[in-house]
Structures are given as structure tokens and as C-alpha cells.
matplotlib code that plots the C-alpha trace (Angstrom):
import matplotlib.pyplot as plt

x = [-7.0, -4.2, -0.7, 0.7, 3.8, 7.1, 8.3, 9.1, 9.6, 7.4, 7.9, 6.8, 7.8, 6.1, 4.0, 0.9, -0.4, -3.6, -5.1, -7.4, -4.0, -2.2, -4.9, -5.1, -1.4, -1.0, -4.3, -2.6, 0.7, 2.8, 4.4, 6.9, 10.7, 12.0, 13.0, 11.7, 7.9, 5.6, 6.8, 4.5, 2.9, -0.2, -1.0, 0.2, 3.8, 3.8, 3.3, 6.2, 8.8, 7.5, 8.0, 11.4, 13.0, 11.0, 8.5, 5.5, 3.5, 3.9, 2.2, 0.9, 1.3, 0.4, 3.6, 4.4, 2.8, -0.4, -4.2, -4.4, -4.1, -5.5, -9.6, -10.9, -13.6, -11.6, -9.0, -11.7, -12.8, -9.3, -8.3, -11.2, -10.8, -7.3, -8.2, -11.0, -9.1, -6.3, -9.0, -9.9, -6.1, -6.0, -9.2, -8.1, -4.6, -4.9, -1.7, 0.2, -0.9, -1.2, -2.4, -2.1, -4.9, -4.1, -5.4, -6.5, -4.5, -4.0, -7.6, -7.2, -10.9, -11.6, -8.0, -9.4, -12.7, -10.8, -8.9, -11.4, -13.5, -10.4, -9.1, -12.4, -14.5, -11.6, -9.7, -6.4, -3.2, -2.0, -1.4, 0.8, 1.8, 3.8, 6.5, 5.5, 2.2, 2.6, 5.6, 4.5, 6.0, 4.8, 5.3, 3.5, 0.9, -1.3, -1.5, -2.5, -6.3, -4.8, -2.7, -4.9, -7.1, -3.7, -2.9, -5.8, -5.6, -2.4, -1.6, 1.7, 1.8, 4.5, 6.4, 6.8, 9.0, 7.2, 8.9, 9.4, 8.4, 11.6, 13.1, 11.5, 12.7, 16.1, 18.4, 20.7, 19.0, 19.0, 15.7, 14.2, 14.3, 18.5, 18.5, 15.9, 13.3, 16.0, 16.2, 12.0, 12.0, 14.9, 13.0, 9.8, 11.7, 13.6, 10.4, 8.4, 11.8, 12.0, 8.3, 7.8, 4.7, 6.6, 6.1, 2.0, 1.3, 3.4, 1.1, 1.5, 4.2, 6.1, 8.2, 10.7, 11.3, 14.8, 16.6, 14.7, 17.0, 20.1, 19.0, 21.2, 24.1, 23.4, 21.4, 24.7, 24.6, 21.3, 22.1, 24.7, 21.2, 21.3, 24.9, 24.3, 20.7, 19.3, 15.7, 17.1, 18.3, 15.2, 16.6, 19.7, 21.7, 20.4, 16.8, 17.4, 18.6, 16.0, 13.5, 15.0, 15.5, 11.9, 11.2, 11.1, 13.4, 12.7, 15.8, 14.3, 17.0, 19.3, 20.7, 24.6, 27.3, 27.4, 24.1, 23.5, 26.7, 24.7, 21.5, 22.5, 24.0, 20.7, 18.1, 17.0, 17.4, 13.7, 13.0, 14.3, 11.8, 12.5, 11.5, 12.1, 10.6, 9.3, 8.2, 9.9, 13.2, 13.2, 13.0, 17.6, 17.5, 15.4, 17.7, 20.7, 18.5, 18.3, 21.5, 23.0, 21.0, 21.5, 25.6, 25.6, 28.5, 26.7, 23.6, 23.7, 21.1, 18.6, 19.3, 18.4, 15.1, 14.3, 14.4, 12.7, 9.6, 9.9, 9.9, 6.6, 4.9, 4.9, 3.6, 1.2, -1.3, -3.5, -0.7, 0.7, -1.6, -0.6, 3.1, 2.7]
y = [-24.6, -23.8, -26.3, -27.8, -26.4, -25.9, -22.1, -20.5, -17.0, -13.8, -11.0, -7.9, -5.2, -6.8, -4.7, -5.1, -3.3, -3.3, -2.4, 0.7, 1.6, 1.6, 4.0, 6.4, 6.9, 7.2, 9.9, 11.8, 12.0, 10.5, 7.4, 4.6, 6.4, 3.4, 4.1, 1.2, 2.3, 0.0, -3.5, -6.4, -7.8, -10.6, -12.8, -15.8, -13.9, -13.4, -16.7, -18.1, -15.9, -16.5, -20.4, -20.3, -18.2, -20.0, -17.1, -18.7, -15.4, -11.8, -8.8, -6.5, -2.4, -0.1, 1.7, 5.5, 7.9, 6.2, 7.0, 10.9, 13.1, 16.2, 14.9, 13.7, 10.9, 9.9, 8.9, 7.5, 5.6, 4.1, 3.2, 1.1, -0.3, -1.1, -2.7, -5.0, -5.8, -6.8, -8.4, -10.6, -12.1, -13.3, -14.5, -17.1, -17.2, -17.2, -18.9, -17.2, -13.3, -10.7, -6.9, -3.7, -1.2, 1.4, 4.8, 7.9, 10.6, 13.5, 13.7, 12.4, 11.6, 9.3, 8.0, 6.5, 5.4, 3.5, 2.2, 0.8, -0.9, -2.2, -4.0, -4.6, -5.9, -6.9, -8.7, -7.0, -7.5, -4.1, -0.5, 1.5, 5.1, 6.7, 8.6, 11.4, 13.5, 16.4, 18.8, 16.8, 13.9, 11.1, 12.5, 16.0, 16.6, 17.0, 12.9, 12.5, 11.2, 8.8, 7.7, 7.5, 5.0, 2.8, 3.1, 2.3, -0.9, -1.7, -1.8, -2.9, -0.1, -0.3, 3.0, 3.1, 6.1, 8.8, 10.9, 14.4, 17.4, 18.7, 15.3, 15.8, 19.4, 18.1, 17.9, 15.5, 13.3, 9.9, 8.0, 8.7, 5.1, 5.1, 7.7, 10.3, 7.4, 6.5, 10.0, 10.0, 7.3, 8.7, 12.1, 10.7, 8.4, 10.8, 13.0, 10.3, 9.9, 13.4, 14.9, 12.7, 10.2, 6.9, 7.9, 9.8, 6.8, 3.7, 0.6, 1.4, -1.0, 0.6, -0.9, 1.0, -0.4, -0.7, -1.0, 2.5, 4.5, 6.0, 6.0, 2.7, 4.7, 8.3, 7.0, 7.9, 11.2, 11.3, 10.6, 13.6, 15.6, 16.6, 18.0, 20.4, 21.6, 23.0, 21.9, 18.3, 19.0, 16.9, 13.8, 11.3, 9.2, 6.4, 7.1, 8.8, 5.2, 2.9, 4.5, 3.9, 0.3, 0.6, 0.6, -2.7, -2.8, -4.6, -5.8, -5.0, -3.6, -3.4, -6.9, -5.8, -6.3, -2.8, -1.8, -4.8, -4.1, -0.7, -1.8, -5.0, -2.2, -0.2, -3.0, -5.7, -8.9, -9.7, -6.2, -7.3, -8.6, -10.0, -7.7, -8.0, -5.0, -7.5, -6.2, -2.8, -4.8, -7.2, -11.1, -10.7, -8.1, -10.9, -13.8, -11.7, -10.8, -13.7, -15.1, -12.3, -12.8, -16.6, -16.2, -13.1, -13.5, -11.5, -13.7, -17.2, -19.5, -18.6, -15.2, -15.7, -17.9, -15.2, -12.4, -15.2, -15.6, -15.9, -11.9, -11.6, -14.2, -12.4, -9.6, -10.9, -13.8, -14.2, -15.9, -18.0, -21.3, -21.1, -21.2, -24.1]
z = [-36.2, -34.3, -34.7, -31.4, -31.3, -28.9, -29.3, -26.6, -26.7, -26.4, -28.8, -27.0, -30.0, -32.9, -35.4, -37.4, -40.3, -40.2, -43.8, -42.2, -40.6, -43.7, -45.3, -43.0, -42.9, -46.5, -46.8, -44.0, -46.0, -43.5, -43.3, -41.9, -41.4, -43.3, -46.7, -48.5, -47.5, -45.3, -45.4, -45.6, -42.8, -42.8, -39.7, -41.5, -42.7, -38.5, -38.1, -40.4, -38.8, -35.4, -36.4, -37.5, -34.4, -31.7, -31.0, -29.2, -29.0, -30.2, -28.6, -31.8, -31.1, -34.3, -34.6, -35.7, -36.7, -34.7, -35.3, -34.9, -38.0, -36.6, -36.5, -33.3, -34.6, -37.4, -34.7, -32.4, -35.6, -36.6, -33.1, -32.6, -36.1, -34.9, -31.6, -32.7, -36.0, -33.4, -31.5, -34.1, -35.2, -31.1, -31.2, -34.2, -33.0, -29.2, -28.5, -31.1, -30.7, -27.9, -28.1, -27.3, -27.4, -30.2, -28.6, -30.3, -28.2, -27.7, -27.2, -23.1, -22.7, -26.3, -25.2, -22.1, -23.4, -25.4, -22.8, -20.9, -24.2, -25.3, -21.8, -20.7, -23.9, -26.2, -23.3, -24.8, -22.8, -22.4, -24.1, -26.1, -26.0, -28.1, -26.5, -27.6, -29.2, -30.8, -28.7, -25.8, -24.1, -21.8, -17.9, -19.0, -17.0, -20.0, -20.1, -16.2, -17.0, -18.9, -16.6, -14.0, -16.0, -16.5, -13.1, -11.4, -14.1, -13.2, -16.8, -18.6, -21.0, -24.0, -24.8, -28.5, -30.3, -31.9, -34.4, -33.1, -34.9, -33.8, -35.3, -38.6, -39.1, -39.0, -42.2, -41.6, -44.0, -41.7, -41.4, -38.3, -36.3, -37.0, -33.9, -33.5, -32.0, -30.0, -28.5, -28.5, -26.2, -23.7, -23.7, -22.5, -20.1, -18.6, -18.4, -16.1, -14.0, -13.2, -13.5, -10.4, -13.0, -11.9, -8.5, -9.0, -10.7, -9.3, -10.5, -14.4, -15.6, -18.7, -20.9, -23.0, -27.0, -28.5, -24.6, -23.3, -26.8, -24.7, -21.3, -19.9, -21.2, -19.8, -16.2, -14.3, -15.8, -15.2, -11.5, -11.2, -12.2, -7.6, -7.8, -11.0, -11.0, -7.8, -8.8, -8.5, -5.1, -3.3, -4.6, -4.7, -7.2, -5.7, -6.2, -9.8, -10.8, -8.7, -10.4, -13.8, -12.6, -12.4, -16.7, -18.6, -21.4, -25.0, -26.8, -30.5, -32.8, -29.6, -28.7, -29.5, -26.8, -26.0, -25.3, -23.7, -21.5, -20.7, -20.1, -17.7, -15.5, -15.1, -15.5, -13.2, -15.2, -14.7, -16.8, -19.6, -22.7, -25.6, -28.8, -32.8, -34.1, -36.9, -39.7, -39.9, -39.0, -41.3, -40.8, -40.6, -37.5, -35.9, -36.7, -35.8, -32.0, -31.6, -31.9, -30.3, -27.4, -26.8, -27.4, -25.3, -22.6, -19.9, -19.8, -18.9, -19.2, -16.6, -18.0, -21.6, -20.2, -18.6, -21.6, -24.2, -21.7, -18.3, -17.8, -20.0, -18.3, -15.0, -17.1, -18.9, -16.8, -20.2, -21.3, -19.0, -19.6, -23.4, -22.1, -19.6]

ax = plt.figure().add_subplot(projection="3d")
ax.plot(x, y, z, "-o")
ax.set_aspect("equal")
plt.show()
């Protein structure tokens, strides 16, 4: 039964690991980028962190390298093994857990059958993409069915990194997440801002993880794009950053003065969500978010309210009785 309880914050990047996950990845030869291997995640370890940095509810994504290891129905297989395992945690932990719908892309059509069981049948809250699939990234053209489905849900749809086969063929000898998923995440970003997606398909609400990588701190660049390309020459600065005002933002691994600096520029304040990245950052990256964020000289109190919940709640109705 669940505990009465007064946390107050909704964790929009949190991971889970479910054990037919965990498999899969480790048949297929692939694995977390952290060096230390997957870390260990149960609902009731969730639950304890959650408890002792004032988390109310956490949204649960399946991170990198998702559910597709080159076999259609094995992926259709895992991603609804995924979903309904998912399923399950919120339906004993209502209060306490959200999720996304793991989908089995790059196959478009078993990605939006999925889709629609998953929002539909599971009641899940939204649905994550990874940035990118294969050499292609979110705004391609490639992913419009899917899109469509989302959009014609009006779905909040998390954007979590991938890592990039032109990432991994790198040898600088860094773990991906310290900045190659950063760079997954602007790529695909900057791909729906200038592919013209955010505008084919306005009623999708994305958020970006770790602050949307580098995008607060290259948008003006971004919005010099008219002045140096010709193929830019149909829009303005001013609608180059509107529609990147247009992302949500988590704060997961990015809750430092200087990104925040950036991102407060480029974000409205209600498009900024709280995120921990719990459990590939461990249980110290939360504490330290969190006490960045609530010392933060740039937000004030209505501003820090608004990160730890009041921007999720508008997001996410199923959850607003449980925060009443």
C-alpha cells in the first residue's frame, strides 16, 4: 500500500532497467556508455531516492541503446515487454511512477502500433524517442508516420540521446554521455527547428534531456543561420529562436550556473522540468541538482516551484490529482 507522503517534485528523466531490457542489451553486445556497467535499479531503490530528495513522482523512459538490435519482432517483443513491465510499477505505485512508451523504431509502422496500445490500453503518460536511429535523426522525414500518430495525440514526447554511430567511431576515449549525447540531442533538435517538423506537426510537445545538450548556448548562432546560408533565407532570427522557445528542457546532469545562465535565455520558465537522470547519475548528481537548483540565483521561488512540478503538471493531467 502506498505511504501518505509530502514530496513534491516530478522527475521527468528517470530510468528503469527492466530485467528483459537488461538482456537484450547484453546479447546484442551493447551497453550503458558509463564505465562502471549498468547500475542497479529496482522500484523500491526508486522509491528511497525519490524519498529523500522530495520527488513525488518519476516518469520511467528505457534509456540508450533502446529495444532494436537489427530484428523487427524481437524489438516489437521487448518494447512491449518494456511497456507493460512499466505498466505494472504504476499500476502498484500510481502516485509514485509515470511512463513512457518504449517504441521499437526504426520500424515506423510497429513504432506506432505501439504507440497507440501503449497510450491507449496501458494509460502511459507519454513517449520517448531517441534522438537519433541509426544515421538518422528526429526531423527526417523518414519518422513522419510517427509523428503524425503523436501529433494527432497531442503527445508530450521525451527526446532522449542516442549514441551516434559516428560518436562511437570516435577515439577520443571519453564515455559517450560526457559529450557525444549532448551533441545527439542538439543534432536532432536543430533538425526539427530547421526541417520545418515543429511547424508539420505543432501539437507534439517535446522535451529535450540534459537542458536540450548545447542548443541554449549555440540558439543565437543558430539564429544568424538567414544571414550565412541562402536556404535559410525564408526565415528570421526571431522565428529561429521562438521555435526553440518552443522545446521543454530537463535539468538532468545540467543544473550548473552556466548552463542554466544559457538555458534561462532561450527557454520560457514554464519549459523547464525537473530531471535526475537517476540511476545512470548516481544518487550524488541528484543531491547536487537539487541543491543547485533551489540555491540558483536566477530562479526565485515561483521559479524553482515551477521546475519541481508546476511545469509537469500542466503536462501531464494523470498526475495532477496525486499532486493536489
Amino acid at each position: 500500500m502506498e505511504q501518505p507522503m509530502s514530496a513534491s517534485r516530478i522527475d521527468v528523466h528517470a530510468h528503469s532497467l527492466p530485467p528483459c531490457f537488461k538482456e537484450a542489451v547484453v546479447a546484442a553486445g551493447r551497453g550503458p556508455t558509463i564505465t562502471s556497467g549498468f547500475p542497479s535499479w529496482s522500484p523500491e531503490q526508486a522509491l528511497e531516492l525519490m524519498d529523500r530528495h522530495d520527488i513525488q513522482t518519476s516518469i520511467l523512459s528505457v534509456s540508450q541503446p533502446g529495444v532494436h538490435f537489427g530484428d523487427d519482432a524481437q524489438a516489437r517483443e521487448l518494447a512491449r515487454a518494456c511497456n507493460e513491465f512499466h505498466a505494472e510499477v504504476v499500476a502498484r505505485w500510481p502516485r509514485r511512477f509515470g511512463a513512457f512508451v518504449t517504441v521499437p523504431l526504426p520500424n515506423v509502422d510497429d513504432a506506432c502500433t505501439e504507440i497507440d496500445y501503449a497510450l491507449s490500453t496501458l494509460g502511459a503518460d507519454g513517449v520517448c524517442l531517441l534522438a537519433s536511429y541509426g544515421e538518422r535523426f528526429l526531423g527526417d522525414a523518414y519518422f513522419d508516420p510517427v509523428m503524425d500518430v503523436l501529433n494527432d495525440r497531442e503527445a508530450v514526447v521525451f527526446i532522449h540521446p542516442n549514441f551516434h554511430p559516428s560518436s562511437r567511431n570516435l577515439t577520443l576515449g571519453w564515455p559517450g554521455w560526457m559529450a557525444e549525447f549532448l551533441f545527439d540531442t542538439t543534432r536532432a533538435a536543430m533538425n526539427l527547428v530547421f526541417s520545418g517538423a515543429l511547424q508539420r506537426f505543432p501539437r507534439i510537445k517535446f522535451i529535450l534531456a540534459h537542458a536540450g545538450g548545447t542548443l541554449p548556448y549555440i540558439a543565437w548562432r543558430q539564429s544568424m543561420a538567414p544571414f550565412i546560408d541562402p536556404r535559410f533565407a525564408d526565415l528570421t532570427p526571431e522565428e529561429i529562436l521562438r521555435r526553440i522557445g518552443t522545446f521543454y528542457f530537463d535539468t538532468a546532469i545540467s543544473a550548473g550556473p552556466a548552463t542554466l545562465g544559457a538555458l534561462t535565455e532561450i527557454a520560457p520558465q514554464d519549459h523547464i522540468l525537473f530531471g535526475s537522470d537517476w540511476p545512470y547519475a548516481p544518487a550524488e548528481v541528484t543531491a547536487r541538482t537539487v541543491d543547485a537548483l533551489t540555491t540558483s540565483p536566477r530562479l526565485d521561488a515561483p521559479a524553482q516551484a515551477a521546475i519541481a512540478r508546476n511545469n509537469a503538471l500542466a503536462l501531464f493531467p494523470r498526475l495532477r490529482d496525486h499532486h493536489a
